[in-house]
C-alpha positions in Angstrom: 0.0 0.0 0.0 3.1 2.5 0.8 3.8 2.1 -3.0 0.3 2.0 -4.5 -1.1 4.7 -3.0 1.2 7.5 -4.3 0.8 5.6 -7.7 -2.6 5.7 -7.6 -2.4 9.1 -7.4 -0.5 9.6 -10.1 -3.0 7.6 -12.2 -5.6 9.7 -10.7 -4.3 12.9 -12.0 -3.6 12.0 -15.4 -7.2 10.9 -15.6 -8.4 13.8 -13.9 -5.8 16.3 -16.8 -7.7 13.9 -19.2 -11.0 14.4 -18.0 -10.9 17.9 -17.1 -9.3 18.5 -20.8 -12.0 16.6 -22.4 -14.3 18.2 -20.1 -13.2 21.8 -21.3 -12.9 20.8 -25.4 -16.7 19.8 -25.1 -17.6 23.0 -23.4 -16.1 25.7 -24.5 -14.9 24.5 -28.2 -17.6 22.3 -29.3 -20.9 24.1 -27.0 -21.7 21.2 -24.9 -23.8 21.6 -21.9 -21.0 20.8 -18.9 -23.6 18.0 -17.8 -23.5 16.3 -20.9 -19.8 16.6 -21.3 -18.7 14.5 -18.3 -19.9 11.4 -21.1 -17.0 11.8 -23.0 -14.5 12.9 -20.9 -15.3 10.3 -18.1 -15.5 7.3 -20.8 -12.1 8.7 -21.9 -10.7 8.9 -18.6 -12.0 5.5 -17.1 -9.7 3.6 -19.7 -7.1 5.4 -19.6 -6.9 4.8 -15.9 -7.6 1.3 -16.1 -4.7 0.7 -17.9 -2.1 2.7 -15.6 -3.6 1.1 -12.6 -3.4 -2.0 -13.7 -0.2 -1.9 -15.5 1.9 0.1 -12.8 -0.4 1.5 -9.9 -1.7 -1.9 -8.7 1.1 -4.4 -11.0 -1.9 -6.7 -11.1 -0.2 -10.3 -11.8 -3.1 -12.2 -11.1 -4.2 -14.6 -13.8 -7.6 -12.9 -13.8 -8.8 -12.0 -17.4 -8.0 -8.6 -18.6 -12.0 -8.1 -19.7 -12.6 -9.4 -15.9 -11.0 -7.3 -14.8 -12.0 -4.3 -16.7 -15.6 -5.2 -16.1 -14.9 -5.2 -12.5 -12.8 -1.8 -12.7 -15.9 -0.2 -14.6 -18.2 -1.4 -11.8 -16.2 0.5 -9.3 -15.9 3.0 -11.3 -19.2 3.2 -12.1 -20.0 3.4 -8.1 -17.9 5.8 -8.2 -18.6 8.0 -10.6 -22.2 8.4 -9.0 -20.7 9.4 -6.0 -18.5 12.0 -8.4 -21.5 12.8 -10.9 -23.8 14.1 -7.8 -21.0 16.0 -6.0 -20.4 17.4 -9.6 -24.4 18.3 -10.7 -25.0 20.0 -7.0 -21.7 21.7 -7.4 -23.4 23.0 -10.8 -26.6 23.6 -9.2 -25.3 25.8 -6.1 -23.0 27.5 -8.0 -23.0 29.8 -10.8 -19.4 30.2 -10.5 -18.7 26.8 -11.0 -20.9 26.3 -13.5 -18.9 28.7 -15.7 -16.0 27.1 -14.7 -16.5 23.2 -14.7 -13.3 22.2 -14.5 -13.0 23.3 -10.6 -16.3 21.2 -10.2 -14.7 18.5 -11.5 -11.9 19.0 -9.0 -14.5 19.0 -6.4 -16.1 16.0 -7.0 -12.7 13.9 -7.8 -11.2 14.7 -4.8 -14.8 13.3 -2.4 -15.1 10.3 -4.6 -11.0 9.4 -4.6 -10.8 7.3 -1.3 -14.1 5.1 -2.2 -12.1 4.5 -5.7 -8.8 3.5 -4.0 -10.6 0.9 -2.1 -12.4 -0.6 -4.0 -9.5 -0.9 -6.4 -7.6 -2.3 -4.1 -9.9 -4.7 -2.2 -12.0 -6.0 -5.0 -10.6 -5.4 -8.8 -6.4 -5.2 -8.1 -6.8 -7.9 -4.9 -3.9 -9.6 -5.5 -3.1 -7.1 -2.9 -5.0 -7.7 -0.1 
């Protein structure tokens, strides 16, 4: 854990860069409402940091199948990204600021969902760990 955590991390913010970056070409290039724009950039993200995590964050060596375990990574995710989506949408909703500037919603969000993430990661998709 002393190892993956800081890793994780790093994973985190490269999909959080991607998803944020995604988040603000939708926006304010193409005219996307910000609530529709997390469905791109989050489908983006979510693979990108399955592969990190499970490459270098986590080294997964278990002889679990790569579409297993991707499954299981989207159904954290997924949990997840509810728990990121509503911090996100009320962030929206409360705040006119931050609805003209998504991108620090974003940050808002990311940073209340992150420990339910790493858990589950850890405990249930990357548990050659445990």
């Amino acid at each position: 854990m002393i190892r993956e955590f800081p890793r994780f991390l790093i994973v985190g913010s490269c999909g959080f860069l991607v998803d944020a970056g995604t988040l603000s070409l939708c926006v304010h290039l193409l005219d996307f409402n910000p609530y529709w724009a997390r469905i791109p950039s989050f489908a983006i993200a979510v693979t990108l940091t399955w592969y990190l995590n499970y490459k270098w964050a986590f080294e997964d060596k278990s002889n679990t199948r790569k579409i297993i375990n991707f499954g299981r990574y989207l159904i954290v995710q997924g949990a997840g990204i509810s728990i990121n989506f509503f911090a996100y949408m009320a962030s929206l909703y409360l705040s006119p600021f931050l609805f003209d500037i998504p991108e620090l919603a974003i940050a808002l969000a990311s940073i209340i969902a992150l420990l339910f993430n790493y858990f589950g990661l850890r405990r249930w998709v990357f548990k050659t760990h445990v």
